[in-house]
N, C-alpha and C positions, 0 to 999 in steps of 0.2 A: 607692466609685468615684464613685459620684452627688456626694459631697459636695466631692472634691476638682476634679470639673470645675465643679460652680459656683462652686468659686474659683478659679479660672484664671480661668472667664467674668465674675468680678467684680473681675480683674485688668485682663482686657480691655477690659469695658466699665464705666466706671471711673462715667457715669452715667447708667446704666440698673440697679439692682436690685430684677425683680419680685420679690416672693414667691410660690415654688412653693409650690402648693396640691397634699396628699395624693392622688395618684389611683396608678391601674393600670396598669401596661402594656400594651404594644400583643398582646401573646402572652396575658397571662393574659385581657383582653378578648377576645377571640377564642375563648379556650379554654370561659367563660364561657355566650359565645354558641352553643357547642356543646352545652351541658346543657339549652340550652333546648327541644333535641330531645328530649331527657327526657319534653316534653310529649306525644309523638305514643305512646308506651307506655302513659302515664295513660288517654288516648284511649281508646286499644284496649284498657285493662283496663277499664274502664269500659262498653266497647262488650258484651266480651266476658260483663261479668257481666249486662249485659241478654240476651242471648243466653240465658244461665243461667235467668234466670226464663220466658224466652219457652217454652226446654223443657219446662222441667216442665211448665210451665202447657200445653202440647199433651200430653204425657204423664199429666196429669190428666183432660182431654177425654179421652184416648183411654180410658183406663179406667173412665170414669163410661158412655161410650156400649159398650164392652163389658160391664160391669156389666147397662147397663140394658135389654143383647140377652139376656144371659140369664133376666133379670126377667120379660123378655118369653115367653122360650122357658119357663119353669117354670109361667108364672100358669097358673091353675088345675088345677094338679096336685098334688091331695091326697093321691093315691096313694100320689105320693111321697114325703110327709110322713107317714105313718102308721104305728103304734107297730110294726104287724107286717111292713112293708117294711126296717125297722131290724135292722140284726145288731150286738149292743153287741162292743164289741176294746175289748182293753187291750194294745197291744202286739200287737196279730195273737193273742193268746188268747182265748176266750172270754169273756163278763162272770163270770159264776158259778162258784166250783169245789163240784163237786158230793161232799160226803164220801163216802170208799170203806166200806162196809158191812165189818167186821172179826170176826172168827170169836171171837175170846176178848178180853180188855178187854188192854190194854198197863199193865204197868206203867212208872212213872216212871223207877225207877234201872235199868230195862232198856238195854240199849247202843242207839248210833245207827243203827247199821244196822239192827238189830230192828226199832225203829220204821217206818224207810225201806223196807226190805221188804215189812210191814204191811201200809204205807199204799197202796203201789204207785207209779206214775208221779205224779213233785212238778211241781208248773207254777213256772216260771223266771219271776222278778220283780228287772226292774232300772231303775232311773232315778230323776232327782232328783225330789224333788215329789211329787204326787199326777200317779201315771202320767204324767209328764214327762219326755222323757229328754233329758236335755244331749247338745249334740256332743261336746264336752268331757268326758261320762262315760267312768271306767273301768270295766268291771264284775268285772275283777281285783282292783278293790279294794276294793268293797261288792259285793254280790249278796246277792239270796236263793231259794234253794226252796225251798216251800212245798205241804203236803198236808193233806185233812181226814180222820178217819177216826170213822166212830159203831160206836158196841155199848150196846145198851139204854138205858141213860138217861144214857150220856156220851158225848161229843164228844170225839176226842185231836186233836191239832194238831200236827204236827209242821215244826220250820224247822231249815233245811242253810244258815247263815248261811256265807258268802264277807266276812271282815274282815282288813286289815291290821294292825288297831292293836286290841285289845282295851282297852277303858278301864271298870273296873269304880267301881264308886258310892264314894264320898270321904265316910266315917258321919259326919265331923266338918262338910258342908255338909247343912242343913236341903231346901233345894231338891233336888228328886228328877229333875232335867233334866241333870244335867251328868254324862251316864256312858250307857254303851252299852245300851238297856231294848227292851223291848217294849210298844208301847200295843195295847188290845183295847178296842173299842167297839162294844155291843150296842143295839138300838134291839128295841122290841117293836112289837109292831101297831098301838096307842094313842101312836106314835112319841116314847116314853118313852125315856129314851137312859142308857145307865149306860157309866161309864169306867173301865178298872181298867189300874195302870201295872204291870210285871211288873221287877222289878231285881236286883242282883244286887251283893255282896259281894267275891264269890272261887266259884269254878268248885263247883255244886252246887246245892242248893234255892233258886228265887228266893221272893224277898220280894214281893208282892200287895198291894197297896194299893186303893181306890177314891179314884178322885182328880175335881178342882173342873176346872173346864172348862179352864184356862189348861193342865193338866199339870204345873204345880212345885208345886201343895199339895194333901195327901190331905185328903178329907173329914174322918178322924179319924185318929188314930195307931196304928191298930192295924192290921197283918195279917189280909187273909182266912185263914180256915184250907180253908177248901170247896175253891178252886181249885188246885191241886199242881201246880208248875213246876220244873224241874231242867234246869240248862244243864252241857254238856258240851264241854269246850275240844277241838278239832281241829284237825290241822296245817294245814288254811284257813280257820279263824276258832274257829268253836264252833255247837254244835247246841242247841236248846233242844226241850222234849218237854212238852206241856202238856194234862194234862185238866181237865175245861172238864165240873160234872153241867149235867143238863137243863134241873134248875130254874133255874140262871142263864140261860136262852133261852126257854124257853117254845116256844109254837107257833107259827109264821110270824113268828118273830124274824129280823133280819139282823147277819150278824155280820161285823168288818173287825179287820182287824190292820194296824199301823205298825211298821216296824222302823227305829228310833235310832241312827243312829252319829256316835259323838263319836272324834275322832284324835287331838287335842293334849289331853295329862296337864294340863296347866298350865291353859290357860285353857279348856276342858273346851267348847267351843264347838260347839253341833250343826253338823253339815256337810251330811250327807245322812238323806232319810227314804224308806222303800219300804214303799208304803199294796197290801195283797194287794185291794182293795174299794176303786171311789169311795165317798167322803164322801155318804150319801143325801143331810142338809141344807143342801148346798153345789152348787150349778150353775156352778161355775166355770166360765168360758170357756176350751175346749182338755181341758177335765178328764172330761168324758162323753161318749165317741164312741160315736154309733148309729149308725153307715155305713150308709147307703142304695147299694147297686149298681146300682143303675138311673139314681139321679142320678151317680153318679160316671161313669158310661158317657155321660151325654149332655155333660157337662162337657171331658171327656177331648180330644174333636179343638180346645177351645178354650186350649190350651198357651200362657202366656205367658212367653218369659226371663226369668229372675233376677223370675219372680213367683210368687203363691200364691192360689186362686181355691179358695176354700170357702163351704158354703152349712150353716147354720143355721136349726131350725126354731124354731117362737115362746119354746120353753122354751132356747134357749139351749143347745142342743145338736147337737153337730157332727155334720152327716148325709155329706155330701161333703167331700172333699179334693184338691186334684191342684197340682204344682208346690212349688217352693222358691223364697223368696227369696235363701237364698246359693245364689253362684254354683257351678258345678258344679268350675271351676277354681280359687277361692278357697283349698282344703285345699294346692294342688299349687303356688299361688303364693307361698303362705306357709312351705314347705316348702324351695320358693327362697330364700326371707328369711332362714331359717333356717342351711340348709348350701348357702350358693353357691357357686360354680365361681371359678375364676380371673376367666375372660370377662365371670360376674356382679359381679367386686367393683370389675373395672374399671367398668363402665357404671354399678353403684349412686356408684362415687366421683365419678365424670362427674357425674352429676345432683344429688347429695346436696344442694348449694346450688339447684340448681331447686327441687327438691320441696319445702326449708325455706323457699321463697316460697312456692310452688303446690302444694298439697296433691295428690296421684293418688288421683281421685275411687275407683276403684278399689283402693285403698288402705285404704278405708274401708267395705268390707266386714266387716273383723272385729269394727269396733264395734256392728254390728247386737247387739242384743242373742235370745237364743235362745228367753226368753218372754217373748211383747210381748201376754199376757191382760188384761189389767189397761187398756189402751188400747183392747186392740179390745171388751173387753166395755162397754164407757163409750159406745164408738162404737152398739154393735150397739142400747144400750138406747136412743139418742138414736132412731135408724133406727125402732126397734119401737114407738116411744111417738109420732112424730114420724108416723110412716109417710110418710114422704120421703128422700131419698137426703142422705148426707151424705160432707164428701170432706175430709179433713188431711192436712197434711203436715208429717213426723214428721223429726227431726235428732239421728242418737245419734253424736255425736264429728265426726266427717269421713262419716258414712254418711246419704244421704239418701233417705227412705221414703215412699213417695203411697201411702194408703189410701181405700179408698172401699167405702161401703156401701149397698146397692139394697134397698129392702123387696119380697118377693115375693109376691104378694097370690092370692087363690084365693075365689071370687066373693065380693068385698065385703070379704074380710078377712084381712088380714096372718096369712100362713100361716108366714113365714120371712124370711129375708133373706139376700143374696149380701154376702162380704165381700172383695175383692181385696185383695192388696198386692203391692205392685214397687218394688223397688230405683231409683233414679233415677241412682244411678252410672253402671251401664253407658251412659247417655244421656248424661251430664257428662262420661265420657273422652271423645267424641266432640269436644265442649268446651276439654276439659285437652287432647288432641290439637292442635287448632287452636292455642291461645292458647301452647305449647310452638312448635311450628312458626313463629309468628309473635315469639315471643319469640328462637328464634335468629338469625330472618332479620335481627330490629331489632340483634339486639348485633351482627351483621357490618355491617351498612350504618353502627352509631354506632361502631364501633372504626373504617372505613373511613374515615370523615367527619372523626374527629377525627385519624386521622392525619394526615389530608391535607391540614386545618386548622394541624396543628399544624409538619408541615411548611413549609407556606406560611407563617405566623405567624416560625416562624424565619428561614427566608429573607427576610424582608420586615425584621424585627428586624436582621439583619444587616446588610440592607444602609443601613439608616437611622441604625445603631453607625457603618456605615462612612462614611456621607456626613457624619455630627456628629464624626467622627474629622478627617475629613481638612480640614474644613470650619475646625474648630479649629487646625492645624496653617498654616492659611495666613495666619496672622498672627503677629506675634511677642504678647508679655507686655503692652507699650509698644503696636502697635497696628500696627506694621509691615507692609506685604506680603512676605508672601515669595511667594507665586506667585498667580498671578490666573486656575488655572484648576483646576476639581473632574475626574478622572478618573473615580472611582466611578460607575458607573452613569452615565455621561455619554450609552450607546448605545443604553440603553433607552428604550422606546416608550410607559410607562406614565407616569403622574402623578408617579415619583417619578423618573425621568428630567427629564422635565419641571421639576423644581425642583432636581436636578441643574444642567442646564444654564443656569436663571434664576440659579442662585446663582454661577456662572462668571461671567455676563454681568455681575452686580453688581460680583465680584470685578474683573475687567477693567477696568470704566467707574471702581473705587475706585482702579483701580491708576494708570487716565492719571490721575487729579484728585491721586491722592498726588506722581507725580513731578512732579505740577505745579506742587503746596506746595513738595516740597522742593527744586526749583531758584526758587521764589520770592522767596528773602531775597537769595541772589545777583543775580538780576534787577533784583532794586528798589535792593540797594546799590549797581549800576554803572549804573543809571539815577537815581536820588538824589543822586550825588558830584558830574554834572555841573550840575546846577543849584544844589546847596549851595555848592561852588566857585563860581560865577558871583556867586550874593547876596553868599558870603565877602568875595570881591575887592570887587564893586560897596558894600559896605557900609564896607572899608578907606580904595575912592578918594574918597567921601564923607565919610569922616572927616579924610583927609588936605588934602581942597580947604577944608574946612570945619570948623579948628581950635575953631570954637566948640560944634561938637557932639560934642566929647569927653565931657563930663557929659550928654549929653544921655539921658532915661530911654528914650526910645522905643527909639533905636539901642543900647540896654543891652539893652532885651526882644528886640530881634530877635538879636542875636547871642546872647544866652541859648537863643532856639527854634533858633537854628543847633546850638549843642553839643546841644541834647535830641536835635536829629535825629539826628547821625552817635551820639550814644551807643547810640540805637534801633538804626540801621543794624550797629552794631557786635555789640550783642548778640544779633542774631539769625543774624548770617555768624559769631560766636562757636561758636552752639550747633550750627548746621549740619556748620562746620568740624574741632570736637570730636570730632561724631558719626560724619562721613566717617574722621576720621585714626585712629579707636577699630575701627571696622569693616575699615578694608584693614589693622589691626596694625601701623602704621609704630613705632606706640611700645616700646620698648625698656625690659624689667624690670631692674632694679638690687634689690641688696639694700642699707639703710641703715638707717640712726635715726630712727622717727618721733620719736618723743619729740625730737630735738635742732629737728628739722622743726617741729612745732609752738610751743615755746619762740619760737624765731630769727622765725617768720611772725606769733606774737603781740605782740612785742615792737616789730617794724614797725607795726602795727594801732596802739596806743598812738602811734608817732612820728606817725600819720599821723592820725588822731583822738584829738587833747587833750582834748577834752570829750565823751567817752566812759572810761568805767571797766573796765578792762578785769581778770579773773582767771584765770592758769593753774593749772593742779591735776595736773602731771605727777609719778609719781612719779621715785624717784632711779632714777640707771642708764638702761642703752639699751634700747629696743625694737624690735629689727631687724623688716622685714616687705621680701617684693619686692612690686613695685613699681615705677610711674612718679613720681619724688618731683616732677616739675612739676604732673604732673597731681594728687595729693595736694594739693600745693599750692595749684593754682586749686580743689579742693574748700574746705579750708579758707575761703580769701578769700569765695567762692563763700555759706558758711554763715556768716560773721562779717558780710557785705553785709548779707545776710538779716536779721539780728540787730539790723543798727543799725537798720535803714530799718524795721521795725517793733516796734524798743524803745523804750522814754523815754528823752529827749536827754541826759540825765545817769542813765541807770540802768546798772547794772551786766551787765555780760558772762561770765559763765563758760564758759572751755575748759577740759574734763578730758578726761582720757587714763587710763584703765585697762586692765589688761592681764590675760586669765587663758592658762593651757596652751594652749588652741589661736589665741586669738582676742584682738585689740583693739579697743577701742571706744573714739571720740574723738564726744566728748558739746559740743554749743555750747547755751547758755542765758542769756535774756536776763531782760527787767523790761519787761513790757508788756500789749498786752493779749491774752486767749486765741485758742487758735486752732477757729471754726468747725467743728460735728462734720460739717455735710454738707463740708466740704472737704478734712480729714483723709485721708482714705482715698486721696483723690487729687492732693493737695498737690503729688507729685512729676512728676506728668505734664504735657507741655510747656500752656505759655497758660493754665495755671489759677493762682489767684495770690488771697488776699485783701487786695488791695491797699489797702482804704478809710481803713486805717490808715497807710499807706505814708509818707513823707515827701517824692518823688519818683515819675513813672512808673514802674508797673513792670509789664515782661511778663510773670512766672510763668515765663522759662527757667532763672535763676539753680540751684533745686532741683531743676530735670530734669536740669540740669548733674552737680549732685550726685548723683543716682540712675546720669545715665550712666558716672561716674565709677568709684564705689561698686558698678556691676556689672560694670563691664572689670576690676578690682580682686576679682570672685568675696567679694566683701562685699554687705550691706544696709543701707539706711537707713530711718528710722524718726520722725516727728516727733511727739511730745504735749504736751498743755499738763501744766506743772510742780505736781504733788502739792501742796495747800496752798497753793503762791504763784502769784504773777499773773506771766504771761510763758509764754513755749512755749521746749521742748529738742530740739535733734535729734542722734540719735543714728547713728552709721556706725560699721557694725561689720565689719572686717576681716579675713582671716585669717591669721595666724600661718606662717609654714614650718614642716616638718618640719627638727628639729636637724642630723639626718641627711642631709640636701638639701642638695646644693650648685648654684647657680646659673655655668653657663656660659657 
């Protein structure tokens, strides 16, 4: 559409063509302009994520200065630190299981229950790790109980294994880890430490080993024979029954069991381990609970949310506990996630595209992980060695963790330490809260805005379409007015009102200065006649009184400027009168022969210019066309004028006539020189003319003649310089009737 109104407009204005330079429109600027609101969310996400650190960073204060009330409240209480204020749990059991004294010795391939009767009450052992228990633990799917039993100079052992999967030892791998065992490790008084793995084939005698520290290589390849184990499969795992002489413990020996389970056949992967004894040479953090009650009672009214406030003495062992960092709802939210309701699937599909922006701090609870030893004990040694308080903050997936740790001092010396930790989520949905809130508000205020942008943008588009519509409409092709006034928006109050009504005013003031033109030739022909008549005559009676000035040159030049005038006067009441008798329709179509038409008009042209070469190129036969054949005819004349007055005086003229199915085309060509490119395009419009060649004045109406002709006619003309040779051709192309058409 664009490209066909800049041709119209470079019909119109025949010389003015700018070049339009690439740009946007007035809607998509505007719409543009609305993204730039885009910025005030940057803003606020920006804002927002200082807000973020602002939190924590108080949420850090606030824990380091309860930290360091309770530092306060402990120092110098020894008391509370001390071996005999301690009561060691594993699990709310006791530390020690003490063997049940046994009336006669057990044998081996005795059944399990025998054993278990024996022995008496077995103490329940579950969780992953050294005394660790996952949330995540089942204990449907590993468990163990466990019992000791002595009679003289042996020890029986007996274990009520809970297993799903029974995975026995693969003879064809060397490594003795990849299959369901028992490890036993003995320490003597001179903390001499001996390890023996206990394994197992198929359901019966196990195999004994002493194994090297890692547990996949025995010391040597051969079976103890001294220790005697036999496992017995059961419809919830299998039991194992083990005597254990004296000699392998000695006196004031301590003795530990681990029990091994492997699930997957294939890649034989340990999963979980159940230690019945801490590890004596391992102080792991979390792994040796001495509970102090006394400290846990002074701790107790100091409860913080989604926290965890434990206190440690110099050895690295947990004497208080109180609090969780997962949340108490966390199980019941995820349970949601899980199996949710209609109500919930609509609200999760509602936000689904929020949360893939903004993470629900909240949400990020499950990536807590469930032993964080290995951080805090790093932390606790920096605290004990440092004896100063130290504070991190820990990022496991979407879950955020403030830790801090207080040395507790007791006169002059580091007796212990406080170690908090709190969730920082719960603090950040307050955050995610907001930053949600403000994020809806913005998308209704930025869909609001760009509608109403975009609205306005069109209306304004439109009516700028309409005012270039109509604006265009009020001239012809030629340059004509047809009305001198814009109604679009003519009433409006704004700026484009306002150029509205300037371009009316223009239109107007074009329209007097046009009808001014066009009654101008008339004006000056019947003001020119009477004084051209007056010279006429006065230049006759002077010829007449004064027979000697018949040769005379001077009176030759004047009556020469006499005839250039009325030819002037004539072609300009010519093109006017044309114009009018074409416009009111007086002219009258006829159907005829062009072809006999041009023949009969060229062949005058020759009587009338001998020294001129004239060629017709009609073919044989008629070529009817309707039509005004006079007015065809002053076309012709009209283009053969043209022809001579800027061809060579003796160059040649060709007229052709061709003809296809719908259309004829009468071609005139002369021998001369070319015709200028800035003038081409506009050749045919009135007073333009490259006359410098000319042989005569000449005004540029002769071709407008021709164009006026040629479009009363629902034809075209067309003029360029000839292919190869020197000279210009113009071409008018007509159209044809329908066979079928009769004119009446």
């Amino acid at each position: 559409m664009l490209a066909s109104r800049n041709k119209r407009r470079k019909h119109r204005e025949p010389g003015f063509r700018p070049k339009i330079r690439p740009g946007l429109k007035i809607r998509t600027k505007l719409l543009l302009l609305v993204l730039l609101l885009l910025a005030i969310p940057w803003m606020g996400y920006k804002s927002v994520r200082e807000m973020e650190n602002f939190l924590l960073e108080g949420q850090q204060q606030a824990l380091e200065l309860t930290a360091q009330g309770i530092a306060s409240l402990l120092g110098n209480r020894r008391d509370l630190f001390a071996l005999a204020a301690g009561v060691p749990e594993v699990l709310g059991r006791p530390f020690y299981i003490v063997p049940q004294d046994l009336i006669q010795a057990l044998p081996v391939d005795a059944a399990a229950e025998l054993w278990a009767a024996a022995i008496g009450e077995l103490t329940d052992f579950s969780g992953f790790g050294l005394f660790e228990c996952n949330k995540d633990y089942q204990p449907d799917s590993f468990a163990l109980r466990h019992g000791l039993g002595a009679h003289e100079n042996s020890i029986f052992s007996f274990f009520d294994v809970t297993d799903d999967s029974v995975i026995f030892r693969d003879p064809e791998k060397i490594a003795l880890d990849h299959n369901d065992q028992l490890r036993m490790t003995v320490q003597d008084k001179a903390g001499a430490t001996q390890r023996y793995l206990l394994t197992a084939q198929a359901e019966g005698r196990l195999s004994i080993y002493r194994m090297k520290r890692n547990w996949r290589e025995p010391e040597t390849g051969e079976a103890l024979r001294e220790i005697v184990a036999v496992m017995e499969l059961t419809s919830w795992g299998y039991a194992i029954k083990l005597r254990i002489p004296g000699d392998y413990l000695g006196t004031g020996s301590r003795l530990k069991f681990e029990l091994v389970d492997v699930d997957d056949k294939r890649d034989r992967k340990i999963e979980k381990i159940i230690s019945t004894e801490p590890d004596p040479f391992r102080y792991d953090t979390r792994r040796i609970r001495l509970m102090t009650p006394e400290l846990a009672k002074l701790i107790q009214p100091l409860y913080l949310p989604e926290g965890n406030i434990t206190i440690w003495d110099r050895y690295f062992r947990l004497r208080a506990e109180l609090g969780s960092i997962f949340p108490e709802d966390a199980r019941l939210r995820q349970l949601r996630l899980e199996n949710p309701s209609f109500l919930d699937r609509v609200e999760l599909a509602g936000i689904s595209l929020y949360e893939w922006v903004f993470r629900d701090p909240e949400g990020g609870d499950s990536d807590i992980p469930d032993d964080s030893s290995r951080e805090d004990r790093s932390l606790l040694q920096k605290v004990l060695a440092k004896g100063q308080g130290e504070t991190s903050r820990r990022r496991y997936g979407d879950a955020r963790l403030i830790v801090t740790a207080v040395p507790i001092w007791a006169q002059g010396e580091i007796e212990g330490a406080i170690l908090i930790k709190q969730s920082g989520n719960k603090l950040l949905a307050l955050q995610y809260g907001t930053l949600r809130r403000f994020t809806v508000l913005f998308l209704g205020v930025f869909l609001f805005l760009a509608l109403a942008i975009l609205i306005f943008s069109s209306r304004l588009t439109y009516r700028v379409g309409k005012l270039q519509r109509e604006t265009e409409l009020a001239t012809t092709p030629e340059g004509r007015l047809l009305k001198d006034r814009i109604v679009a928006g003519a009433r409006a109050s704004d700026e484009l009102g306002n150029l509205t009504r300037s371009i009316s005013l223009m239109l107007q003031n074009l329209g007097h200065y046009t009808r001014y033109l066009e009654k101008l030739p008339d004006t000056l022909a019947h003001e020119l006649h009477n004084p051209l008549n007056v010279v006429n005559s006065s230049l006759e009676n002077l010829q007449y009184q004064h027979a000697e000035l018949t040769d005379d040159k001077y009176l030759q030049r004047a009556r020469n400027g006499i005839n250039r005038l009325r030819s002037i006067i004539t072609s300009l009441t010519e093109a006017v009168n044309l114009k009018d008798a074409l416009i009111q329709g007086s002219e009258q179509f006829e159907r005829f022969d062009l072809a006999a038409l041009v023949t009969s008009c060229v062949e005058g042209y020759q009587a009338a210019n001998p020294e001129q070469r004239f060629l017709v190129q009609v073919f044989p036969g008629t070529l009817l066309i309707d039509g005004a054949p006079d007015r065809l005819a002053q076309l012709l004349d009209k283009l053969v004028d043209n022809a001579i007055e800027f061809g060579k005086k003796d160059g040649l003229i060709t007229v052709t006539l061709h003809r296809t199915d719908t259309q004829a085309q009468l071609t005139v060509a002369n021998q001369g020189s070319l015709l200028p490119e800035e003038i081409a395009e506009r050749l045919f419009d009135p007073m333009v003319s490259s006359g410098k060649d000319a042989r005569r004045t000449h005004l540029g109406l002769g071709l407008y003649i021709v164009r006026l002709v040629a479009d009363f006619h629902g034809g075209t003309v067309q003029a360029r310089n000839r292919r190869g040779l020197d000279g210009v051709e113009v071409t008018v192309t007509l159209p044809r009737p329908d066979r079928n058409t009769r004119l009446d």
